[in-house]
C-alpha positions in Angstrom: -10.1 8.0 24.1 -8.1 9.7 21.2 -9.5 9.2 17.3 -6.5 6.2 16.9 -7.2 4.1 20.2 -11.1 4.3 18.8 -10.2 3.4 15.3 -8.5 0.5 17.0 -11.6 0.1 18.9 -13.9 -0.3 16.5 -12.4 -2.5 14.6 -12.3 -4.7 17.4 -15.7 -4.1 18.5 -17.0 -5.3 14.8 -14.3 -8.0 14.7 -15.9 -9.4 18.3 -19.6 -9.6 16.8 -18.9 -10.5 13.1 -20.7 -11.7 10.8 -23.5 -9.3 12.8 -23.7 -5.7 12.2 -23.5 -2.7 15.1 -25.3 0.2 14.0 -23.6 3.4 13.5 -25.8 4.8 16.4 -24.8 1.6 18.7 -21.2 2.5 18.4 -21.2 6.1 19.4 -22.9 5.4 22.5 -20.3 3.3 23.1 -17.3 5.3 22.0 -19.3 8.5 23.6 -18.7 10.2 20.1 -21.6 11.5 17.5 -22.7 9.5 14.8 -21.0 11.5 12.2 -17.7 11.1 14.5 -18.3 7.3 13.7 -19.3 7.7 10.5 -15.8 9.5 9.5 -14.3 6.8 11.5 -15.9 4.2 9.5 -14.7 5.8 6.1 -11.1 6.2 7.4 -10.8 2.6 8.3 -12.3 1.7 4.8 -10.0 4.2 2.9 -7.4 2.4 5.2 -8.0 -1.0 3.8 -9.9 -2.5 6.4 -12.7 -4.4 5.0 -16.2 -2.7 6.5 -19.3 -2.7 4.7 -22.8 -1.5 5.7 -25.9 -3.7 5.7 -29.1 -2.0 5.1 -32.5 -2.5 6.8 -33.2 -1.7 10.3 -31.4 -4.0 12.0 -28.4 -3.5 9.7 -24.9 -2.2 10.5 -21.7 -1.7 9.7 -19.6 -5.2 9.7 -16.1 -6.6 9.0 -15.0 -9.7 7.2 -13.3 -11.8 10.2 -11.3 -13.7 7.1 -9.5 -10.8 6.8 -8.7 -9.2 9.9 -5.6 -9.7 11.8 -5.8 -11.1 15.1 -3.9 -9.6 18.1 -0.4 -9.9 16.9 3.3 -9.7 19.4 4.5 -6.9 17.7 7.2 -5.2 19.9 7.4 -1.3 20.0 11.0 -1.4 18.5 9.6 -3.9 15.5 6.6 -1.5 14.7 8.7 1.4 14.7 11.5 -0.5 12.3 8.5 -1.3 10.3 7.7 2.8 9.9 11.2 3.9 9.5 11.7 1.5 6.7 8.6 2.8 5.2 9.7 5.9 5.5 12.8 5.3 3.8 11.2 3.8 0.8 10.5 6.4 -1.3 8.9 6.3 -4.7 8.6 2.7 -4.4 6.2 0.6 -6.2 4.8 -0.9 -3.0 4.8 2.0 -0.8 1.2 2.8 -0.7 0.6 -1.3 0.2 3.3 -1.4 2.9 1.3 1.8 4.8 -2.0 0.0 4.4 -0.4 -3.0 6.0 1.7 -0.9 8.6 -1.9 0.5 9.8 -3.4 -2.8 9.6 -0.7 -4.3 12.1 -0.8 -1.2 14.5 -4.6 -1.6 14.8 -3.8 -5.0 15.5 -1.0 -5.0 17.8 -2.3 -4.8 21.6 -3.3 -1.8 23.3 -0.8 -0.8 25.1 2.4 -2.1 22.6 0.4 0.5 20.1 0.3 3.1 22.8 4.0 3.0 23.2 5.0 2.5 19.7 3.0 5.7 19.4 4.7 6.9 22.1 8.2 5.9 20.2 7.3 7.6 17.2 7.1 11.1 18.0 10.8 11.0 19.5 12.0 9.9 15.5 12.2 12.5 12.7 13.6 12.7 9.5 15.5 15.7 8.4 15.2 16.4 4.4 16.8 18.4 1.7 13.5 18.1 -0.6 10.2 16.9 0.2 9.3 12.8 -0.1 8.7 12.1 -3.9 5.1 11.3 -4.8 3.4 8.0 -4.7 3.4 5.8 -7.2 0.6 5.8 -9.9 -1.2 2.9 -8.8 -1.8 1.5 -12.3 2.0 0.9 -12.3 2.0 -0.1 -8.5 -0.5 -2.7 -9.5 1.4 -3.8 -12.7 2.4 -7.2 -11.1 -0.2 -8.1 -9.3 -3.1 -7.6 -12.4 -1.2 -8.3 -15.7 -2.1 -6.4 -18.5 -0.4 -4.9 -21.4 0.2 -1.3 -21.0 0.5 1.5 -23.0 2.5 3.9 -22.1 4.2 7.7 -22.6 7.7 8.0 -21.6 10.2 10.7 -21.4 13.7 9.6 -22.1 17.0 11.1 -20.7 17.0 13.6 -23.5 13.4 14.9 -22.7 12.0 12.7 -26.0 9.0 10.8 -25.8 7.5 8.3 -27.1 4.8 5.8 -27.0 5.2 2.0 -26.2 3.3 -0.6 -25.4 4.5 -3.3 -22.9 4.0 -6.1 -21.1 5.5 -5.7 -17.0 7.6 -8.1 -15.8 9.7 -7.0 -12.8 10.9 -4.0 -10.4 14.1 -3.7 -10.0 16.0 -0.2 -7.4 18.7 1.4 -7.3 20.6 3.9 -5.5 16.7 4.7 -4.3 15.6 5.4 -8.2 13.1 2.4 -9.1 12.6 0.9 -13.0 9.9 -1.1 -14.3 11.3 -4.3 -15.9 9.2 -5.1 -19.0 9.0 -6.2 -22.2 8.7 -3.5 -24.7 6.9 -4.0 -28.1 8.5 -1.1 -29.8 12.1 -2.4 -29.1 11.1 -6.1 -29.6 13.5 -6.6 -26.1 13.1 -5.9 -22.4 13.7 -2.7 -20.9 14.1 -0.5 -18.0 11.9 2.2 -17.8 12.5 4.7 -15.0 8.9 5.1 -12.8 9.0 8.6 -12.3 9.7 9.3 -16.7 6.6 7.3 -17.2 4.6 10.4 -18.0 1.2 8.7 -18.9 0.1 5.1 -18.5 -3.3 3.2 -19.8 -4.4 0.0 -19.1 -5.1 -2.2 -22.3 -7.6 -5.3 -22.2 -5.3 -7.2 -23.5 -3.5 -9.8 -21.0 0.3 -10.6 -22.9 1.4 -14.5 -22.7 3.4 -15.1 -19.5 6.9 -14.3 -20.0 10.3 -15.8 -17.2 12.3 -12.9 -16.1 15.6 -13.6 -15.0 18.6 -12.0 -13.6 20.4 -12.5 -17.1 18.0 -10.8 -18.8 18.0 -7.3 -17.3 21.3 -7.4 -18.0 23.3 -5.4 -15.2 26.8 -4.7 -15.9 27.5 -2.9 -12.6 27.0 -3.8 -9.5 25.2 -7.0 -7.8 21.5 -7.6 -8.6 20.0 -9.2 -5.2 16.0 -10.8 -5.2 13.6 -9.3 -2.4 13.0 -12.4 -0.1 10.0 -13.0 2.3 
């Protein structure tokens, strides 16, 4: 069995028993692997976002939270691999870190032999590139949405000037593969853009700002047409 079918595995094995624990020892007899081989596994899933803890004591474990495992899900090949391509093609976008998380969530949870061939699928697609991906975005602005908090901010301008702000996030908004953070900026009493990859420094304050509508009127685009992200 190769390290991703046992991954898979695993998961499954702790998903079958939950809420009881399998010892670390338990699961490499029955992957035929070392402890430390399951031990790295273990951490790889968690790093991965899959929930695992450990229970202590002798008859503790490892074990997963069943609330928030997937169960076997009728992905196609084909949809899997339009998943990863759009991933791929994402960018510096605010949510690419998530959407891989998720993207190895639904592979692990996909059936045996769909994931095999989706595998399978993937090594026959590349992507041929003048410059390397951009990196990740900073989670703290990644996150900006989901935990609102007023942040504080350096950011280099078009001219190479910076200057401190505070703000208060309110939106993402992409184009032509650059992405802005929509948000209301203290300094300029106003909302503004503020290209992701000029923040230069970013702090999260305690302070949570008053809940502000943004609408398509306010950013204000005079080219183009703005279109909403729908699920």
């Amino acid at each position: 069995m190769n390290r991703t079918d046992r991954l898979y595995a695993i998961v499954e094995e702790l998903r079958a028993v939950a809420p009881r624990p399998r010892s670390a020892r338990w699961l490499a007899e029955r992957f035929e692997v070392s402890v430390r081989t399951v031990e790295r596994d273990i951490s790889a899933l968690q790093q991965g976002g899959v929930p695992i803890w450990a229970e202590p004591g002798r008859t503790g474990g490892y074990c997963v939270s069943r609330e928030h495992t997937l169960p076997p899900v009728n992905f196609t090949p084909q949809e899997a691999m339009a998943m990863a391509v759009a991933l791929q093609s994402m960018g510096a976008a605010p949510f690419r870190s998530a959407g891989e998380t998720a993207m190895r969530k639904l592979v692990f949870a996909m059936g045996v032999d769909d994931a095999q061939a989706a595998r399978a699928l993937a090594t026959r697609v590349h992507f041929l590139r003048d410059e390397p991906l951009p990196e990740r975005v900073p989670r703290l602005i990644s996150d900006a949405l989901a935990h609102p908090r007023v942040l504080r901010i350096a950011y280099g301008d078009r001219a190479g000037t910076r200057t401190t702000r505070d703000i208060e996030p309110l939106g993402y908004v992409e184009s032509s593969g650059v992405w802005y953070l929509i948000a209301w900026c203290r300094m300029r009493d106003g909302i503004r853009a503020f290209r992701i990859d000029r923040i230069l420094d970013i702090t999260v304050t305690a302070e949570t700002p008053e809940p502000r509508v943004l609408t398509a009127e306010d950013i204000d685009i005079v080219y183009g047409t703005l279109e909403p992200l729908t699920l």
